[in-house]
Each structure stands twice: as C-alpha cells, then as structure tokens.
N, C-alpha and C positions, 0 to 999 in steps of 0.2 A: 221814375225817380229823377230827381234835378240832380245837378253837381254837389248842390249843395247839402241838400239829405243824402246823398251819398258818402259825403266827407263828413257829416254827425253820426252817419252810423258806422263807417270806421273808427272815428273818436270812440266811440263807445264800447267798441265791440276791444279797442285798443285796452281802454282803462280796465274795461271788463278782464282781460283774461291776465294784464297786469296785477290786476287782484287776486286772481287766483294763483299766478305764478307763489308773488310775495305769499299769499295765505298758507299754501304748500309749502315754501322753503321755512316758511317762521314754525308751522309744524316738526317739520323733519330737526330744526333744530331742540328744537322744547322735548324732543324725545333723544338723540340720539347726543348733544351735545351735554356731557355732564364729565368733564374731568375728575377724574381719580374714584368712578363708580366702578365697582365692582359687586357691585349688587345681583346683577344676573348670576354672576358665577357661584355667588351664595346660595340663590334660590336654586340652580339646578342641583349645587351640591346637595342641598334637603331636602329636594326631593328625590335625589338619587340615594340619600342614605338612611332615611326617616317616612320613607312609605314602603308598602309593600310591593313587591318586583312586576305582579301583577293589576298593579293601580293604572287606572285609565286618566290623564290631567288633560282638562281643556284648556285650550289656552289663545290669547290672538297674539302674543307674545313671541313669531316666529325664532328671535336670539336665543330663546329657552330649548328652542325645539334641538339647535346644535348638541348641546352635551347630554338630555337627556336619554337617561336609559330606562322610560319607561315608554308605554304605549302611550300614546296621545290621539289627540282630535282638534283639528285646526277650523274654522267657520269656512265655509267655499265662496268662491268668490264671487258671487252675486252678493253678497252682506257687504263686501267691498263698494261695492257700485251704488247699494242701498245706503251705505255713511256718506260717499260721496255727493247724493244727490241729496243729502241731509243739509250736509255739513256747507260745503261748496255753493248749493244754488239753493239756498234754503229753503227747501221743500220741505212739506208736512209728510216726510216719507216713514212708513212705518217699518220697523228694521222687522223681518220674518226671520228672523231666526231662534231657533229655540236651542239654547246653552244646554238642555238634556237632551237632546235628539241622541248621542254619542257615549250616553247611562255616564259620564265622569265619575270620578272619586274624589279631583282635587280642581281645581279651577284656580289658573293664576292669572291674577292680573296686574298687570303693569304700566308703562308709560301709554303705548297703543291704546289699550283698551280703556283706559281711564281720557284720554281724549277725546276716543270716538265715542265715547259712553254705554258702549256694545253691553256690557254685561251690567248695569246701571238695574235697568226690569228684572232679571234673575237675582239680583242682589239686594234686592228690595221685598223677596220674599224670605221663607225662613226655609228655602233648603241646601245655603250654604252655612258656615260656619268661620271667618277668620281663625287660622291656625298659628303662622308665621310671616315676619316681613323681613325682608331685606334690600333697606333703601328704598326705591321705586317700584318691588315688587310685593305684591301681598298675595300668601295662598292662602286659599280656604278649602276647608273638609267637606265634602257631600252629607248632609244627616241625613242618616239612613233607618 
C-alpha cells in the first residue's frame, strides 16, 4: 500500500462508520423520541387487563416487557445481528426467525419491530389478527 491508498482507505472507512453512527442515532431517535406518548403504558395496560392471565405475547417491543404481567417471548439475539447486517451493510440477509417458535397468543408490535420489519413475513400471512392500537403500538390475536 502507498501513503496514499492508505489515506483513501481511511477516508472511507471514516465516512463509512460516520454513516452508521448518524443511521443508528436517527433510528434511536424515530423510535424512542416522541413527546407526550404514552402509548406503551396503554398497551401494557390491555394487555394486562384484556387477555387472559395465561396468554403467551411476543413481542420485540423490550419497553412492554417492563409492566407486563403476562408470560412473554422475546426474539434472541442473533435476529439482532441478522437486522443489522440487513439494515446497516445492506445485505440480502434472510431474518431466521420464526414469530411462532414461542406458540404466542398476542404479538405486539410497535416502533422496533415496524423499523426492523421483523414481523413484516408473519404479518403477511393469516395467523394473526389486529385486535387493538395504542399510538405506536398495535396488538394482534393469534387465530387459532
């Protein structure tokens, strides 16, 4: 390497991860900056008082997971690394994760999941059902 393809590839590698910085914070904002929502606190409230005590909700929604008082099922975290190498370094990466692995009853989705498009292929078949929204959160029913 010359000096000088070494300082185009630090240029690049610079702008590169400068993008990703900015791409990440403009994420985090578009999900978590929303003044006077209170939206979550709705959703966990119906599902805490509007399903049954032994309802299973999946969800990528981890703010839900705080108040809820039912069982739940969270996606593990290779699905994480598989959005990110989606999303980030735009790869044809195929998300493996199957939304029934965990049998749900209710499935919420909200700001996360509606970015990462995680539940996009499960919602696209017919075996949920939209039940209720509040704000930025929509639950759906399992048909069973």
């Amino acid at each position: 390497w010359s000096r000088g393809s070494k300082e185009i590839a630090n240029l690049i590698a610079t702008v590169l991860l400068s993008a990703m910085v900015f791409s990440t914070l403009a994420q985090f904002a578009q999900v978590y900056v929303q003044p006077n929502d209170d939206s979550v606190k709705q959703t966990v409230l119906w599902l805490n008082t509007q399903t049954p005590p032994t309802a299973i909700v999946e969800t990528y929604e981890s703010e839900v997971l705080f108040g809820l008082r039912r069982r739940y099922h969270f996606p593990p975290d290779i699905v994480q690394h598989q959005l990110n190498r989606r999303i980030f370094l735009l790869r044809d990466e195929v998300i493996t994760y199957d939304a029934l692995m965990a049998n749900p009853d209710y499935l919420v989705v909200g700001p996360f999941a509606t970015v990462w498009q995680l539940y996009d292929p499960i919602l696209a078949t017919d075996a949920f059902s939209p039940i209720h929204t509040a704000g930025r959160y929509t639950i759906y029913q399992r048909k069973r």
